[in-house]
C-alpha positions as CSV (number, residue, x, y, z in Angstrom):
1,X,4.4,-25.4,15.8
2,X,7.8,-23.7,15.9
3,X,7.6,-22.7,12.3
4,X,7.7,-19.5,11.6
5,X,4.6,-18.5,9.7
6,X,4.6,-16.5,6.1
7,X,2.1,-13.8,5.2
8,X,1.8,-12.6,1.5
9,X,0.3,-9.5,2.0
10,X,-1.0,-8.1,-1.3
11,X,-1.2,-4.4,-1.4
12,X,-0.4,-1.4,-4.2
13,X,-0.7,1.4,-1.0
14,X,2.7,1.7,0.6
15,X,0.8,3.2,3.7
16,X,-1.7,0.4,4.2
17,X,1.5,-1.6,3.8
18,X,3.0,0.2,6.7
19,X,0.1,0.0,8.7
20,X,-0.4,-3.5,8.2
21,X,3.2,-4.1,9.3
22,X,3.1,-1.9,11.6
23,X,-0.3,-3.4,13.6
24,X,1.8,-6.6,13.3
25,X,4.7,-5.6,15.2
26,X,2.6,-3.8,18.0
27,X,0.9,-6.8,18.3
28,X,4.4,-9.3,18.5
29,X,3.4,-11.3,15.5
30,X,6.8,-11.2,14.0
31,X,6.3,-13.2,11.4
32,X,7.8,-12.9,7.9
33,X,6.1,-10.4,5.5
34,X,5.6,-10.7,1.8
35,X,5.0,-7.9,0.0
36,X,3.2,-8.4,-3.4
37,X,2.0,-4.7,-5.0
38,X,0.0,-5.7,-7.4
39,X,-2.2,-9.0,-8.5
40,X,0.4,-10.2,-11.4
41,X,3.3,-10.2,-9.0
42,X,1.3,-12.3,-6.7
43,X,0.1,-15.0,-9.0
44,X,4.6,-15.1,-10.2
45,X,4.8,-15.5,-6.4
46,X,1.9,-18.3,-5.5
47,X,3.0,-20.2,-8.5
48,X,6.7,-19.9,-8.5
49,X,7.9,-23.8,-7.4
50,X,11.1,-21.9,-6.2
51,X,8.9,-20.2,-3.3
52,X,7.4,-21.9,-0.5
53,X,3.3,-21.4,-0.4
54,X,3.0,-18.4,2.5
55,X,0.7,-19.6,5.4
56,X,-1.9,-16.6,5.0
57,X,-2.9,-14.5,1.9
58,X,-4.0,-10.7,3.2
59,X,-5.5,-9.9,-0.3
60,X,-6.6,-6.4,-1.3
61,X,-9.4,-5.9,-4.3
62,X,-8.3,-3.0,-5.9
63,X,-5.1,-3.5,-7.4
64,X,-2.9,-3.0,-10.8
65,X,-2.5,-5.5,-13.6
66,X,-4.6,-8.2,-12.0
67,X,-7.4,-7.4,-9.4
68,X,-8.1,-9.0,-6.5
69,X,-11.1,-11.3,-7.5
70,X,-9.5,-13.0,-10.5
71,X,-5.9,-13.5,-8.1
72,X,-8.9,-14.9,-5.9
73,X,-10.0,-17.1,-8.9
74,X,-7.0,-18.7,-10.3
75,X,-5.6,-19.2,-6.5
76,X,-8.7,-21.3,-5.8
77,X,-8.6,-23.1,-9.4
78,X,-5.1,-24.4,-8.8
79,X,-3.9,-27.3,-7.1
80,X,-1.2,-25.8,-5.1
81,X,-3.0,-23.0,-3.8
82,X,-6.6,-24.2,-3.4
83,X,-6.7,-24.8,0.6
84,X,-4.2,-21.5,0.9
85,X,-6.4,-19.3,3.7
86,X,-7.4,-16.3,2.1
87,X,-8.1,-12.7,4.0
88,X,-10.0,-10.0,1.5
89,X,-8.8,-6.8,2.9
90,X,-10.1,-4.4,1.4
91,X,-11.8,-0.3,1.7
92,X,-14.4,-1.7,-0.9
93,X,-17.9,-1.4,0.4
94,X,-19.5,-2.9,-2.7
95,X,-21.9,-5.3,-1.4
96,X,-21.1,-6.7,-5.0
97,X,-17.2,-7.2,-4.0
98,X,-18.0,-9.3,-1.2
99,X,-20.6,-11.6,-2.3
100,X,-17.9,-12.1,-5.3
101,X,-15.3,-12.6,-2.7
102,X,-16.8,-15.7,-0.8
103,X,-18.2,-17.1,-4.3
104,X,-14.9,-17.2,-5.4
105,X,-13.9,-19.2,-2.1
106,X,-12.3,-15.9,0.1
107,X,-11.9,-17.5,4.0
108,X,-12.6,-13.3,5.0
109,X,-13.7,-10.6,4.4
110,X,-12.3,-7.3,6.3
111,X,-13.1,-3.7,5.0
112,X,-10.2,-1.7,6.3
113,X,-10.9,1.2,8.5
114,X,-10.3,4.8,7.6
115,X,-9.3,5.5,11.3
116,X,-5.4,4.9,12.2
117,X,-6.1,3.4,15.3
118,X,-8.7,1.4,14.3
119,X,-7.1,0.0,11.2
120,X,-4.6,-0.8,13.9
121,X,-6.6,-2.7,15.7
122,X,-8.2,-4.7,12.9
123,X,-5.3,-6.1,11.6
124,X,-4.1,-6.9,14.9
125,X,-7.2,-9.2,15.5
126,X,-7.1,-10.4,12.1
127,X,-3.6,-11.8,12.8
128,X,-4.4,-12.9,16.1
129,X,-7.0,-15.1,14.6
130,X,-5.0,-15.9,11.7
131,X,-1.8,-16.6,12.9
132,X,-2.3,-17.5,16.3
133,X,-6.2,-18.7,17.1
134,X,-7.0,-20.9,13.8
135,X,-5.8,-24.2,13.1
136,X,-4.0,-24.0,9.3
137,X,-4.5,-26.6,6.7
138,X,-0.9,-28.6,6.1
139,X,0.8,-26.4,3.6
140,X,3.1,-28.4,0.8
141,X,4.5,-27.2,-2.8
């Protein structure tokens, strides 16, 4: 596959943003990032026919407008969006968060580290998995 793979990474903190971009480039996963900052923008993104469905969602719970679970929820109630792979990251340690997160149909669940280098290091492995390791369901709009 020579296609270059899209993340939508939803996130309101510009430094876990930066991090997560950052862990990305360290790791030579160029590929393009999305940046959604809050749960409303994401939903105008997944179900804008002008955009092309990303290839990974890196979704965080805690966010303005619309939280995570219920982006979670209508992603997995729609057509268009059902098979889209799905990556809860997250600092919630509410065992409450994550059952929600896989009832709702979340492919991961990944609580973000405090650390710098480990946060590094997570996000690298999750996109090594992600982007490089897993097979992708066939992604149309």
């Amino acid at each position: 596959m020579n296609k270059k793979m899209v993340i939508l990474l939803v996130e309101d903190n510009p430094d876990d943003e930066e991090l997560t971009r950052l862990a990305f480039e360290e790791s030579r996963l160029l590929n393009e990032v999305v940046v959604a900052r809050d749960g409303q923008e994401a939903i105008d993104y997944l179900f804008d026919p002008r955009h092309e469905l990303p290839n990974l969602m890196l979704l965080d719970l805690k966010l303005p407008k619309v939280d995570g679970l219920e982006v979670l929820k209508r992603v997995r109630e729609h057509p268009r969006t059902r098979i889209l792979p799905v990556v809860m990251l997250t600092t919630s340690k509410e065992e409450s968060d994550l059952i929600a997160s896989y009832q709702l149909g979340c492919n991961s669940y990944i609580r973000k580290p405090v650390e710098f280098k480990e946060f590094i290091d997570a996000v690298r492995q999750l996109g090594m998995y992600w982007l490089v390791l897993n097979e992708p369901p066939p992604i149309w709009n």
